[in-house]
N, C-alpha and C positions, 0 to 999 in steps of 0.2 A: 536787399531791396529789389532788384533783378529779378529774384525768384517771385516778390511779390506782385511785381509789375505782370508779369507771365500768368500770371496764379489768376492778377485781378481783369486781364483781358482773355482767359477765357472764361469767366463767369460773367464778367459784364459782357461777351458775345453773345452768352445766350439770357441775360438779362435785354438786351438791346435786340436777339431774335423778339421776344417776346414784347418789346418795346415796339418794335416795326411792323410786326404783327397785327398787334391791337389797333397802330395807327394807318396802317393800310387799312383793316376793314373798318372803323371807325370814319377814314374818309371817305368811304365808299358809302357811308351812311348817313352822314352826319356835315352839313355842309359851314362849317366852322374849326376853321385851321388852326386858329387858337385853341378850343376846347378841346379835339382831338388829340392837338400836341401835349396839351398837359396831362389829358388821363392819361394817356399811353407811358408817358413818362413816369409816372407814378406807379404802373404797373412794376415796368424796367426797375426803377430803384430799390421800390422795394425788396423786390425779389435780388438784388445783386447788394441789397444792404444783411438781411437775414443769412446770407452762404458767407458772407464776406469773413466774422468775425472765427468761424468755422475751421473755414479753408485758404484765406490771408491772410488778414491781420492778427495779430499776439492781445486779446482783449485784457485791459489792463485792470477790471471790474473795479475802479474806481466810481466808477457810475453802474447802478442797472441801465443793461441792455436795451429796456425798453425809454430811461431818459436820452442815450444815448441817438437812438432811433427817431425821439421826438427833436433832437437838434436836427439830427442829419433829414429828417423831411422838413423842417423850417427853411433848413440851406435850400434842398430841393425846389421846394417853392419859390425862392427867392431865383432858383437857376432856371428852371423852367419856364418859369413868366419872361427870363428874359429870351432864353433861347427859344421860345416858344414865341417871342418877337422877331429873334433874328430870320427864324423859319419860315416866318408870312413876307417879311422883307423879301428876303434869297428867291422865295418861290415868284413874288411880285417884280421881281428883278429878272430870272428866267421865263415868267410867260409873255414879257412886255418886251424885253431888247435878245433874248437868245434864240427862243422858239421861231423869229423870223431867217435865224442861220441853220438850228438845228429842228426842225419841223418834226423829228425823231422824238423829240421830248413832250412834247403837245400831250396834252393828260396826262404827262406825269411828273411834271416841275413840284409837285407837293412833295411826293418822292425821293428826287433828285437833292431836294432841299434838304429833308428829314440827313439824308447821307451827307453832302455837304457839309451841316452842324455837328453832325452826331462826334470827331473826333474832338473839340473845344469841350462837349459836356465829359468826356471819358476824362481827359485831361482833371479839369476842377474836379471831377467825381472820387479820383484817384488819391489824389493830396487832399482833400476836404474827409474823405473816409478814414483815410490814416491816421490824419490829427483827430477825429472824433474817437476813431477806436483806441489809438495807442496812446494815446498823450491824455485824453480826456477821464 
């Protein structure tokens, strides 16, 4: 388990490069914190759902791949909408009471946010991929 825990943080590092990516230059374009948080997320999953079965998890082909896939972006969605809530919170909570202590943060509390969350979705992404790959 150890090993897969190792395995599944650095694919989701660079599922989550590619997650923080999209949604830095998506903010920079797009001025809705929700939408950006969700594609970006979508991108990340995906990409750390397709390696996972690979180079993680033991696929137990009780299910194809691809129903498998359509659980685990059901979950997704259900996870994103929220942390994708919590993000607008966090950020609305640092540009309103912290950015008057830390003025360093100013433009970029959207950011700061995205990091802040990002450990809670790794967490449920971790046990919710397992039970879908190994058990399912």
């Amino acid at each position: 388990m150890l090993e897969q825990i190792y395995r599944f943080l650095g694919i989701s590092g660079i599922g989550w490069i590619l997650d923080f990516t999209t949604f830095t230059v998506l903010g920079l374009i797009i001025n809705n914190l929700f939408i950006v948080s969700t594609v970006s997320a979508l991108v990340g999953a995906s990409f750390v759902f397709f390696l996972s079965p690979k180079f993680i998890f033991n696929n137990k082909n009780t299910l194809p791949l691809r129903l498998k896939y359509i659980l685990y972006i059901s979950y997704q969605i259900i996870l994103i909408l929220f942390i994708s809530f919590l993000i607008v919170e966090v950020e609305y909570f640092l540009k309103n009471y912290v950015v008057e202590y830390l003025p360093l943060i100013n433009g970029f509390s959207y950011i700061l946010s995205k990091i802040l969350i990002t450990p809670i979705a790794m967490t449920c992404n971790f046990l919710v991929m397992k039970f879908i790959i190994e058990k399912i």
